[in-house]
N, CA, C and O atoms as CSV, one atom per row, in Angstrom:
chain,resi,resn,atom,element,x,y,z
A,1,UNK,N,N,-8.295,-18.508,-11.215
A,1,UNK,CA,C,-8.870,-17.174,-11.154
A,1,UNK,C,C,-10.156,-17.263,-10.340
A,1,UNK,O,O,-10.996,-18.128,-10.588
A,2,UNK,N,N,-10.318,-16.302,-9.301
A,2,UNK,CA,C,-11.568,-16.279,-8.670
A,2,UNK,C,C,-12.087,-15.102,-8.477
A,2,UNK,O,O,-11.437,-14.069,-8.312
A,3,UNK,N,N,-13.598,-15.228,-8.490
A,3,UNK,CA,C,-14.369,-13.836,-8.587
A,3,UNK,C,C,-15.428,-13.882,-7.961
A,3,UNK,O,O,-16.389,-14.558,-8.329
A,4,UNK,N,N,-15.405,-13.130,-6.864
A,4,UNK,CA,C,-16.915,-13.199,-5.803
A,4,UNK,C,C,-16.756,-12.362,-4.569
A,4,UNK,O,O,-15.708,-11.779,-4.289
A,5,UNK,N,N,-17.967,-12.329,-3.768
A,5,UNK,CA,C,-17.777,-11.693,-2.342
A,5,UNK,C,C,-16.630,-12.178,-2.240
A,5,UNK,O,O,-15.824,-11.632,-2.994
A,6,UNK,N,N,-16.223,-12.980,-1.616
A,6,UNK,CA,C,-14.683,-13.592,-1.182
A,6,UNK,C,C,-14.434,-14.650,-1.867
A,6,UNK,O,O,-14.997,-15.740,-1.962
A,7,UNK,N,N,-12.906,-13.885,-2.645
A,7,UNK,CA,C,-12.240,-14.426,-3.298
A,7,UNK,C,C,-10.880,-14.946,-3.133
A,7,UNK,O,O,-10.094,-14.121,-2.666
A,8,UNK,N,N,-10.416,-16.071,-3.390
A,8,UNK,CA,C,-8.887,-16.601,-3.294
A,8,UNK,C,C,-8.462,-17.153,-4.580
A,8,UNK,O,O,-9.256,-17.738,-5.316
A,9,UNK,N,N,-7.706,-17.047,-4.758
A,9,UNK,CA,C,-6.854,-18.097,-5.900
A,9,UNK,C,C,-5.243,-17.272,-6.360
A,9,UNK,O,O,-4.436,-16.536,-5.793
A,10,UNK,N,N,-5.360,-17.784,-7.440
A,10,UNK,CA,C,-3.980,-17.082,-8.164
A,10,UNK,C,C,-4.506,-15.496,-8.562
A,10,UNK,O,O,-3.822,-14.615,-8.041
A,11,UNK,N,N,-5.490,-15.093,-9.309
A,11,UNK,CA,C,-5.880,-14.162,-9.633
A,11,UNK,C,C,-7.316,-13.565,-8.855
A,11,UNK,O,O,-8.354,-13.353,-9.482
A,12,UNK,N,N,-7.199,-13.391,-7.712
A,12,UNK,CA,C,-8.492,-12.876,-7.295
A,12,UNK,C,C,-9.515,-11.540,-7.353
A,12,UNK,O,O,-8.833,-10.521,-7.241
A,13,UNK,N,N,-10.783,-11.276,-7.479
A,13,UNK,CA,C,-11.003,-10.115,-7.959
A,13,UNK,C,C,-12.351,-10.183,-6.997
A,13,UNK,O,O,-12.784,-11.163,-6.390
A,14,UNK,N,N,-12.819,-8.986,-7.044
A,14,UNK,CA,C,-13.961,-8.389,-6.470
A,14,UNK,C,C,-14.307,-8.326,-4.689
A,14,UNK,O,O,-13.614,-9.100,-4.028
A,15,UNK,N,N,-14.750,-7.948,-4.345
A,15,UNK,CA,C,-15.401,-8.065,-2.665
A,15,UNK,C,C,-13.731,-8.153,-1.776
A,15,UNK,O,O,-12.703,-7.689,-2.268
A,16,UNK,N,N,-13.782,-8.683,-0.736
A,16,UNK,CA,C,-13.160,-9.282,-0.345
A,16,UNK,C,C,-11.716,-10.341,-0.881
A,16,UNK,O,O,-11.794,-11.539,-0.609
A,17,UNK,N,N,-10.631,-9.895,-1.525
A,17,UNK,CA,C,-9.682,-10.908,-2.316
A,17,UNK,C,C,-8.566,-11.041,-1.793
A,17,UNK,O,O,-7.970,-10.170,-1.160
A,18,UNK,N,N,-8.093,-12.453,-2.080
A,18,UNK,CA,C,-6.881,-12.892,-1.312
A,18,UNK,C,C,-5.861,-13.564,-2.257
A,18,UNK,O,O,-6.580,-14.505,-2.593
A,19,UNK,N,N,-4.900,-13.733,-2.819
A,19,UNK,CA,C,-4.440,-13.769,-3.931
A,19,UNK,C,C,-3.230,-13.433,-4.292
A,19,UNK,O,O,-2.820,-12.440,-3.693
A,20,UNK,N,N,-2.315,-14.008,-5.246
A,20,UNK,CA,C,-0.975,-13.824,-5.941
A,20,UNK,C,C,-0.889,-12.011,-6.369
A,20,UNK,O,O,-0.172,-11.034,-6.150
A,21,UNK,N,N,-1.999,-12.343,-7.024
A,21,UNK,CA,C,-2.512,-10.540,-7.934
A,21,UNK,C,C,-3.785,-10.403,-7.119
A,21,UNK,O,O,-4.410,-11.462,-7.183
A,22,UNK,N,N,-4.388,-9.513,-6.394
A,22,UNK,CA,C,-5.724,-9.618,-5.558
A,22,UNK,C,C,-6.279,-7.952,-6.195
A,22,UNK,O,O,-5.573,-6.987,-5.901
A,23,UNK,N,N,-7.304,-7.770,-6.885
A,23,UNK,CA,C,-7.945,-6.742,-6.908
A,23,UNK,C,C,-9.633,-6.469,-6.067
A,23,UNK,O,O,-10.592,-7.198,-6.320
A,24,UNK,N,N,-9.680,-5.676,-5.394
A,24,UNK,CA,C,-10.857,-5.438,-5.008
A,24,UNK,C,C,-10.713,-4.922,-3.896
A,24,UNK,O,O,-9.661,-5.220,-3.330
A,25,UNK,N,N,-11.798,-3.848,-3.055
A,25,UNK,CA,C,-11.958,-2.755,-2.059
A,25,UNK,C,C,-11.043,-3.166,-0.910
A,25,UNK,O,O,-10.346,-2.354,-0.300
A,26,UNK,N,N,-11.096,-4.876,-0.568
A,26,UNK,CA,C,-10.593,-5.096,0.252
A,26,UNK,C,C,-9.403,-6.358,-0.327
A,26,UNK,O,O,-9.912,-7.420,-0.686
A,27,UNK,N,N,-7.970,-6.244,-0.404
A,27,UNK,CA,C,-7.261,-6.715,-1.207
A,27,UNK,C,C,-6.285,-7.283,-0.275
A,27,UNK,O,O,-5.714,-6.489,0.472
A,28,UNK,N,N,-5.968,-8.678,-0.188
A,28,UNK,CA,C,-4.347,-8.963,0.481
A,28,UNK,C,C,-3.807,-9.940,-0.543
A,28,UNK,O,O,-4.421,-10.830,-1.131
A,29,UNK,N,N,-2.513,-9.586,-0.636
A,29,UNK,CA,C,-1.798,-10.606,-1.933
A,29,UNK,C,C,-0.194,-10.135,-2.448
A,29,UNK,O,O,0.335,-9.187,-1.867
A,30,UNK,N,N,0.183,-10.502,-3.022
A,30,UNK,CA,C,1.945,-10.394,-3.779
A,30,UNK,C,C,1.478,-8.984,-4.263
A,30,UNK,O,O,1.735,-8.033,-3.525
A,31,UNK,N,N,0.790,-8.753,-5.481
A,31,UNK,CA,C,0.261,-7.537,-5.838
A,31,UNK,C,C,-1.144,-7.537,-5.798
A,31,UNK,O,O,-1.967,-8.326,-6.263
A,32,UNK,N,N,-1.302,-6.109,-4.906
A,32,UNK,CA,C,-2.459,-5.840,-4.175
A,32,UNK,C,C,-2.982,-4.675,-4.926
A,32,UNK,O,O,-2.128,-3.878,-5.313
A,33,UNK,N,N,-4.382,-4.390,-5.242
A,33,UNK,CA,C,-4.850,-3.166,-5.871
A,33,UNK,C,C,-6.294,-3.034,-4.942
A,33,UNK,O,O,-6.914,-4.035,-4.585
A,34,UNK,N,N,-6.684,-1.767,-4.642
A,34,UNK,CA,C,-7.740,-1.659,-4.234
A,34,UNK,C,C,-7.888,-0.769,-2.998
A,34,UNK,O,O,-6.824,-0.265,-2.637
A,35,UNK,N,N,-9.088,-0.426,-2.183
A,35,UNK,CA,C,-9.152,1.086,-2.074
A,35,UNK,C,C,-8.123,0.393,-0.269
A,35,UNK,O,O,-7.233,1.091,0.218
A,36,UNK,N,N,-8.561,-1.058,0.410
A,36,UNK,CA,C,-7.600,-0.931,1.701
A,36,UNK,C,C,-6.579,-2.446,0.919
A,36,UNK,O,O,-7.016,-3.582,0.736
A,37,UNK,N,N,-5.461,-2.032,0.665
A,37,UNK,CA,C,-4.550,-3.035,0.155
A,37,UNK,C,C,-3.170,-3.187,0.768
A,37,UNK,O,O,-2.158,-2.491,0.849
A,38,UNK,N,N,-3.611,-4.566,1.220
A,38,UNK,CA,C,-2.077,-5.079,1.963
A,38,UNK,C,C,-1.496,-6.111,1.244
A,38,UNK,O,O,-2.174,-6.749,0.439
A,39,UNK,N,N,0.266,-6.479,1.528
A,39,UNK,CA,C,0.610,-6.981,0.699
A,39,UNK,C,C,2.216,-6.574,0.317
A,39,UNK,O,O,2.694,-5.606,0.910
A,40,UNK,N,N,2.880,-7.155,-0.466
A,40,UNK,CA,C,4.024,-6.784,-1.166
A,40,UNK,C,C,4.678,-5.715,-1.884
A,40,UNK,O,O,5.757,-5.168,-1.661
A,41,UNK,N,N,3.581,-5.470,-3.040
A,41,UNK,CA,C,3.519,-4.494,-3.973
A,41,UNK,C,C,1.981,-4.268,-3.930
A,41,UNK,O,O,1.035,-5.012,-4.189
A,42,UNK,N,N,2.096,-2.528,-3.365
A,42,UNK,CA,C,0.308,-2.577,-2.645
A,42,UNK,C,C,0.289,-1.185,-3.737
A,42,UNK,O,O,1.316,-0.622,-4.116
A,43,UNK,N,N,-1.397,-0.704,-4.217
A,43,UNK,CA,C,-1.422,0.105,-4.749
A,43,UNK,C,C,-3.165,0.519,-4.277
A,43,UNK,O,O,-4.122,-0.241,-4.425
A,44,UNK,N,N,-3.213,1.916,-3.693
A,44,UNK,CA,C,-4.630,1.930,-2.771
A,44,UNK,C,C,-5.064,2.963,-1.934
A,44,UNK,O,O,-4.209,3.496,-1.227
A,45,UNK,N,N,-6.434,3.424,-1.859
A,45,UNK,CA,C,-6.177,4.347,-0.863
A,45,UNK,C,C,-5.516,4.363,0.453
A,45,UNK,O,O,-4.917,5.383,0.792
A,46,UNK,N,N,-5.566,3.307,1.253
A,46,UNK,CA,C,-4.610,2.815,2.375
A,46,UNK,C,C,-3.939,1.446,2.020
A,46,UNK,O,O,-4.538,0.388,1.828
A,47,UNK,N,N,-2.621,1.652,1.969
A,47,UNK,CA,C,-1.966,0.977,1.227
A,47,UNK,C,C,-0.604,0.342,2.542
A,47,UNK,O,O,0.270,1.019,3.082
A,48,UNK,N,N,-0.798,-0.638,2.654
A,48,UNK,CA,C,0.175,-1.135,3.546
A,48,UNK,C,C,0.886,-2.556,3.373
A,48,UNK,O,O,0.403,-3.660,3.625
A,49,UNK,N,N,2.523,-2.160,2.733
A,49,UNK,CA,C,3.108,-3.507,2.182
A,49,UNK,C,C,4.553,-2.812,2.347
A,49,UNK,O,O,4.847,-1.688,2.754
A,50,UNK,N,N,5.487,-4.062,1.808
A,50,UNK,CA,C,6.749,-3.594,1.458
A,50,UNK,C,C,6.794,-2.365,0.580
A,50,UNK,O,O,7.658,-1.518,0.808
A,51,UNK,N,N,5.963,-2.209,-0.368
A,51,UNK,CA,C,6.283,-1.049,-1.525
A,51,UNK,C,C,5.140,-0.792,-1.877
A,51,UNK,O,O,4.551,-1.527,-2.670
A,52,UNK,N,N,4.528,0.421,-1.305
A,52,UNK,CA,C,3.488,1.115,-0.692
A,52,UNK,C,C,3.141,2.083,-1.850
A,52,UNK,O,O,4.093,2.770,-2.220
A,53,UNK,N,N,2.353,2.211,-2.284
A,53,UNK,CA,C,1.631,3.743,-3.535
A,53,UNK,C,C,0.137,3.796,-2.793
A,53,UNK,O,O,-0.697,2.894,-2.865
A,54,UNK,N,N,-0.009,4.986,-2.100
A,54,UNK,CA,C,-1.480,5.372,-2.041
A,54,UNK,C,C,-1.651,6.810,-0.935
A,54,UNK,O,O,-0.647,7.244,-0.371
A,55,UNK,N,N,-2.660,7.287,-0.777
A,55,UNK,CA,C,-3.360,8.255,-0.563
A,55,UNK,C,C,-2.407,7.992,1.064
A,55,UNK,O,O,-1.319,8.560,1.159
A,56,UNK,N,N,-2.725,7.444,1.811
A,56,UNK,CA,C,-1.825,6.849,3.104
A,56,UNK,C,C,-1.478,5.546,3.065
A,56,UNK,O,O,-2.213,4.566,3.191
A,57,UNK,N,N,0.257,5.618,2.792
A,57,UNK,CA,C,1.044,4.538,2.763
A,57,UNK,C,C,2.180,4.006,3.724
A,57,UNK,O,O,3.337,4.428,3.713
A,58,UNK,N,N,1.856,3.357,4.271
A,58,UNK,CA,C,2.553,2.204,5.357
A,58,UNK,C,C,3.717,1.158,5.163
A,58,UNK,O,O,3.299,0.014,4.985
A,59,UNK,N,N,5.356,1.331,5.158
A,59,UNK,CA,C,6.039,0.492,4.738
A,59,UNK,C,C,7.461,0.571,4.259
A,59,UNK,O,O,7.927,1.698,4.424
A,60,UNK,N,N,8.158,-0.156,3.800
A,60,UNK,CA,C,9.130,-0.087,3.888
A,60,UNK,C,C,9.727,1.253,2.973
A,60,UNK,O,O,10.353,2.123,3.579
A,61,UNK,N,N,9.497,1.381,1.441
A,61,UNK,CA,C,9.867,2.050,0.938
A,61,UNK,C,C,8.035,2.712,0.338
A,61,UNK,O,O,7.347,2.144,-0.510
A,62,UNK,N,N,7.753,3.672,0.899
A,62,UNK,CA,C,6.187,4.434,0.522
A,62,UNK,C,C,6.264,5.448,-0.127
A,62,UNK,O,O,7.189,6.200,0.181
A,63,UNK,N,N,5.492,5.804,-1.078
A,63,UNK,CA,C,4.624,6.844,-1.528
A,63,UNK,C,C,3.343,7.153,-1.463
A,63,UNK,O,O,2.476,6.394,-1.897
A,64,UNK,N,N,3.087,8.302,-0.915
A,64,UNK,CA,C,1.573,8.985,-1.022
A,64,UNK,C,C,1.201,10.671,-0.535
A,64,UNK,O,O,2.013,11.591,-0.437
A,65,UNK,N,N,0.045,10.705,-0.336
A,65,UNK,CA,C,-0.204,11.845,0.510
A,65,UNK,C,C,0.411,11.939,1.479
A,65,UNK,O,O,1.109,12.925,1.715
A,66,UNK,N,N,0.324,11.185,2.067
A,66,UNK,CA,C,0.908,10.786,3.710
A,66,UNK,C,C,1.793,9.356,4.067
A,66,UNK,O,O,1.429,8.215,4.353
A,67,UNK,N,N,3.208,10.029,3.896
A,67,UNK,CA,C,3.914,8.749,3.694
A,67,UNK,C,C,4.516,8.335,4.742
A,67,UNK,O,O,5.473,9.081,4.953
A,68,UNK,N,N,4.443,7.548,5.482
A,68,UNK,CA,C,5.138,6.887,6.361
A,68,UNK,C,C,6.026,5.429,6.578
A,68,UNK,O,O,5.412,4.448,6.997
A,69,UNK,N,N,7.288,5.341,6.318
A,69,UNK,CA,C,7.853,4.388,6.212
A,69,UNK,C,C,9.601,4.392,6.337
A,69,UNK,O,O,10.196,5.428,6.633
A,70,UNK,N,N,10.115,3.467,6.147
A,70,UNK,CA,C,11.770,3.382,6.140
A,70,UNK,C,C,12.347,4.683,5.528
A,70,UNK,O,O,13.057,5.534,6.065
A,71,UNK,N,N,11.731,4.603,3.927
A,71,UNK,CA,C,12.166,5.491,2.766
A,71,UNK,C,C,10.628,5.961,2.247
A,71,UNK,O,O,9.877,5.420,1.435
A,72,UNK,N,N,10.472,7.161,3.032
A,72,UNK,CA,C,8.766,7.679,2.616
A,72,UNK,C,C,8.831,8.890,1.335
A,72,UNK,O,O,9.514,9.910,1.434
A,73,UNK,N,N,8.167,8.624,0.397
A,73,UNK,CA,C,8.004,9.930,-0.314
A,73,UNK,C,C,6.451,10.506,-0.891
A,73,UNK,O,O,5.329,10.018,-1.023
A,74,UNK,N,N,6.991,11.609,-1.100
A,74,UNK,CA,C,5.209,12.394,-1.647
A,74,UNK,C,C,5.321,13.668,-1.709
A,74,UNK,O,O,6.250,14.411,-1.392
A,75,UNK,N,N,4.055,13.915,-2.250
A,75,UNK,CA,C,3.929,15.360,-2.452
A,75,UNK,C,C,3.397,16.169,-1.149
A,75,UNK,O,O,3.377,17.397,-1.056
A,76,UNK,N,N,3.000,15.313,-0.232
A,76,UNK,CA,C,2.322,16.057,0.881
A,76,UNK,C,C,2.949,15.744,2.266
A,76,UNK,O,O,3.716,16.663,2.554
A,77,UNK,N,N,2.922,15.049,2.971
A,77,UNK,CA,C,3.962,14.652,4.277
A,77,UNK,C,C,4.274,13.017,4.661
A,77,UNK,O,O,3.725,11.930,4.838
A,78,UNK,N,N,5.682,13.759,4.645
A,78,UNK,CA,C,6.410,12.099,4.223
A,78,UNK,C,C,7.283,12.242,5.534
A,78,UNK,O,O,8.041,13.201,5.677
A,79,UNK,N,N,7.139,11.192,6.537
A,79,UNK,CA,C,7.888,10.769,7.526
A,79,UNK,C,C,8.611,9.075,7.501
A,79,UNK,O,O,8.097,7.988,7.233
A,80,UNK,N,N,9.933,9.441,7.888
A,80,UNK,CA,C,10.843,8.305,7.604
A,80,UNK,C,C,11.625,8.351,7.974
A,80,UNK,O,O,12.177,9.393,8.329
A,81,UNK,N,N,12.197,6.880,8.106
A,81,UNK,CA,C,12.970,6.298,9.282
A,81,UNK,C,C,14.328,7.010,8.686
A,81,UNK,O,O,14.878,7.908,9.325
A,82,UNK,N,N,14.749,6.628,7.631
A,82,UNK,CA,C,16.071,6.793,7.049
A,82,UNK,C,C,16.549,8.124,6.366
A,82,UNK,O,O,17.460,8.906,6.636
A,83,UNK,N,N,15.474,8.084,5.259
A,83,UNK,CA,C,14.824,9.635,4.349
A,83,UNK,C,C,13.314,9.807,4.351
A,83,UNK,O,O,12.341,9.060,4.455
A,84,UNK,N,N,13.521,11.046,4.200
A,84,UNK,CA,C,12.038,11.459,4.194
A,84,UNK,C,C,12.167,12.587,2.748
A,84,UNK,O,O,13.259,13.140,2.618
A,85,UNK,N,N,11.193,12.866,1.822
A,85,UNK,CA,C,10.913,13.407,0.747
A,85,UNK,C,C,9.612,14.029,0.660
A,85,UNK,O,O,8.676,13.543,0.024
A,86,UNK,N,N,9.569,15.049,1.270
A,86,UNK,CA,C,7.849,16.070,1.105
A,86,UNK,C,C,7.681,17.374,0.650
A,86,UNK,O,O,8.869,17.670,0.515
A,87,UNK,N,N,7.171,18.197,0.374
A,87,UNK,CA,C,6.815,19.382,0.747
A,87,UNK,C,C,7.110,19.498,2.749
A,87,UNK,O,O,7.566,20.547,3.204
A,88,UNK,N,N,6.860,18.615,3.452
A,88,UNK,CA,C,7.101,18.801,4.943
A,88,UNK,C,C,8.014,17.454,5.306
A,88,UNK,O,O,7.600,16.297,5.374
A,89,UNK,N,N,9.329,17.916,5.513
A,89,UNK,CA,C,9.910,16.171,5.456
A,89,UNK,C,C,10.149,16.264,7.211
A,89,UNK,O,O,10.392,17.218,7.950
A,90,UNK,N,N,10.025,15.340,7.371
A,90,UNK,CA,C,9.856,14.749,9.054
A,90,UNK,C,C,10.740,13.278,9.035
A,90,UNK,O,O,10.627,12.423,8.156
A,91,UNK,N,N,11.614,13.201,10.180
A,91,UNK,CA,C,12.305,11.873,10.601
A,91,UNK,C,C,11.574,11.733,12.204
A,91,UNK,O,O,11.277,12.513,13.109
A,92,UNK,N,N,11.506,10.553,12.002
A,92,UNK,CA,C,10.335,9.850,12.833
A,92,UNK,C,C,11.534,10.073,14.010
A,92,UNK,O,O,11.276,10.757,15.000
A,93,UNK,N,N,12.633,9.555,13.861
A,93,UNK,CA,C,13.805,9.354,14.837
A,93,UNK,C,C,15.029,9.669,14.650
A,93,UNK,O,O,15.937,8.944,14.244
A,94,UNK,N,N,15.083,11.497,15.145
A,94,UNK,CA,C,16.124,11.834,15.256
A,94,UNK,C,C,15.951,13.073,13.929
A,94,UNK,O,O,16.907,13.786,13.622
């Protein structure tokens, strides 16, 4: 477990984290939390991973305000490759 400006380990937290589970503003890891989080399973205001939850989400299968990805969904505008799910649904292609 690590905790500091910049952090790594299995469980990282605060500032800067890099990590299995990574929490903090700036987050990369398997599961990512925090306000810019990249990663696998990302959860964040900008959120960019395989499986995306946040305010603007980037990825394969996303949710958010502004969803953009393979399989995008949300309550506000969701563009996607395959499906799209919004109040405004948009296909990127086609």
């Amino acid at each position: 477990m690590a905790y500091g400006g910049v952090a790594a380990g299995i469980v990282a937290i605060c500032g800067v984290s890099a990590g299995v589970m990574a929490f903090g503003p700036i987050s990369v890891g398997v599961l990512s939390f925090g306000a810019w989080s990249f990663g696998v399973f990302v959860l964040g205001a900008l959120a960019v991973g395989w499986r995306a939850v946040g305010a603007l989400a980037l990825g394969q299968t996303t949710l958010g305000a502004l969803a953009i990805g393979r399989y995008a969904y949300g309550p506000g505008i969701a563009f996607g490759y395959r499906e799209a799910s919004g109040k405004q649904k948009e296909s990127l292609f086609g």
